[in-house]
C-alpha positions as CSV (number, residue, x, y, z in Angstrom):
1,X,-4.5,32.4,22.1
2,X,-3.9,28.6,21.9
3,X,-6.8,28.2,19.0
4,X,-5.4,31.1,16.9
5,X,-1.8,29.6,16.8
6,X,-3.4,25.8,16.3
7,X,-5.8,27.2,13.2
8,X,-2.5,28.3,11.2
9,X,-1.3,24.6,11.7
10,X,-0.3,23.0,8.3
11,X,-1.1,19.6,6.7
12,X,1.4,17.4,6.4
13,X,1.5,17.8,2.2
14,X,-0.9,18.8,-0.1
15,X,-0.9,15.0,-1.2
16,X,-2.2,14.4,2.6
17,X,-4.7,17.8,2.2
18,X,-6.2,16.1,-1.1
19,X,-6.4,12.7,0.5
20,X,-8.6,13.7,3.1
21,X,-10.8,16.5,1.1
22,X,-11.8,13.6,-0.8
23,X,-12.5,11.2,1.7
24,X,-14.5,14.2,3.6
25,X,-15.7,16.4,1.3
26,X,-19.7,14.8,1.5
27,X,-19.7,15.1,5.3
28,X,-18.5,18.4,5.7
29,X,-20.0,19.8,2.5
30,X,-17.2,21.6,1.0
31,X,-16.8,22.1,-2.8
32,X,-13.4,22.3,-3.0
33,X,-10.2,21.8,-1.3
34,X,-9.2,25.3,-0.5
35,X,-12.7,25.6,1.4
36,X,-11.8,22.2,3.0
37,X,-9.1,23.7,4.1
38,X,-10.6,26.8,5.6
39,X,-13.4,24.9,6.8
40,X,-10.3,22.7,8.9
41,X,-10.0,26.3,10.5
42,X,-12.8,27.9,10.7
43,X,-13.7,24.5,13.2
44,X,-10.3,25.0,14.9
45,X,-11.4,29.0,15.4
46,X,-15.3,28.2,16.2
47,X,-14.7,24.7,18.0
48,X,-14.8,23.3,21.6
49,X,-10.8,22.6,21.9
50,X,-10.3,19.0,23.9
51,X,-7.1,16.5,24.2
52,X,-8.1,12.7,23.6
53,X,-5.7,9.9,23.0
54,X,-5.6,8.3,19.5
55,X,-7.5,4.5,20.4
56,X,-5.2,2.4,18.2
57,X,-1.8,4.2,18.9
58,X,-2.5,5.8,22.0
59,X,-1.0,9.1,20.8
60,X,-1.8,12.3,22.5
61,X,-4.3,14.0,20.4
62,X,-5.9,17.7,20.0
63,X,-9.4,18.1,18.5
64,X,-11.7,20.9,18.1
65,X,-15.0,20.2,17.5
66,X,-17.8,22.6,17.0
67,X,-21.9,22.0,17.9
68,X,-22.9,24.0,15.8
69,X,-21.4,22.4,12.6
70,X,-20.9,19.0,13.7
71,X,-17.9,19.2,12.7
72,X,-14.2,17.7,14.2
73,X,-10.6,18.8,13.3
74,X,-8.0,16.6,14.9
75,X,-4.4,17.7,15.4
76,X,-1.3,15.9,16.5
77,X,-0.9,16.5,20.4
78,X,1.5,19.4,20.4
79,X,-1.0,21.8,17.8
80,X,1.6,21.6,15.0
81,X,-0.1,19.4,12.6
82,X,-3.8,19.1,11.0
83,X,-4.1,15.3,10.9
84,X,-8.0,15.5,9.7
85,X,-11.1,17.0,9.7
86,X,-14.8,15.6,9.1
87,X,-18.2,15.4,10.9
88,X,-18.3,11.7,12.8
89,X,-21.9,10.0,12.4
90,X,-22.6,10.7,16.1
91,X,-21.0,14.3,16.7
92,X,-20.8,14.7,20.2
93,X,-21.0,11.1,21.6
94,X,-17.9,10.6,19.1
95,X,-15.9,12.9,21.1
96,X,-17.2,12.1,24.6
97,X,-16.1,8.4,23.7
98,X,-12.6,9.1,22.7
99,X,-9.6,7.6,25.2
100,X,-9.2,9.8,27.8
101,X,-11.5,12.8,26.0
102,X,-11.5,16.3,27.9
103,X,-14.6,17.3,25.8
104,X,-16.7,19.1,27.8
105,X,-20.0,20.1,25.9
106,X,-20.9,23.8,26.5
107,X,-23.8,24.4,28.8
108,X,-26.8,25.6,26.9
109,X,-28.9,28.4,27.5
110,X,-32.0,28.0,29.5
């Protein structure tokens, strides 16, 4: 239930929405800012949900990052608010490094 209410989670403006679909756009190979947008989502529906805390400010953090994708979407600590959304260099070892990460990656089959 908690990643359905966290995937209709706004940006803060569509100033901040544009800022970051054109910082991201290359790593998370969306065409335009709507697919951004639902690619923010689809992460937050599809992901691995963890808490971290945010290295320089020490703020509580959620993040959702999907395997399959390599892709992250980060939200502020209570779920309200999509703060960003990309695929870090490293996947994984990104999120396993974060302050205090939950991550947990999920066991594969064998």
């Amino acid at each position: 239930m908690t990643a359905e209410r966290e995937a209709m989670a706004q940006w803060a403006d569509a100033d901040e929405l544009t800022d970051h679909y054109q910082a991201h756009r290359w790593d998370t190979n969306c065409a335009t800012i709507p697919e951004y947008d639902a690619s923010a989502r689809a992460t937050i529906r599809n992901g691995i949900r963890f808490t971290y805390d945010e290295k320089d400010s020490g703020r509580p953090r959620v993040g959702y990052y999907d395997p399959e994708t390599g892709l992250l979407t980060v939200l502020r600590g209570d779920g309200s608010r999509i703060l960003t959304h990309f695929a870090p260099d490293d996947g994984e070892d990104y999120v396993l490094r974060q302050p205090n990460s939950t991550y947990r990656p999920r066991q594969r089959d064998t």
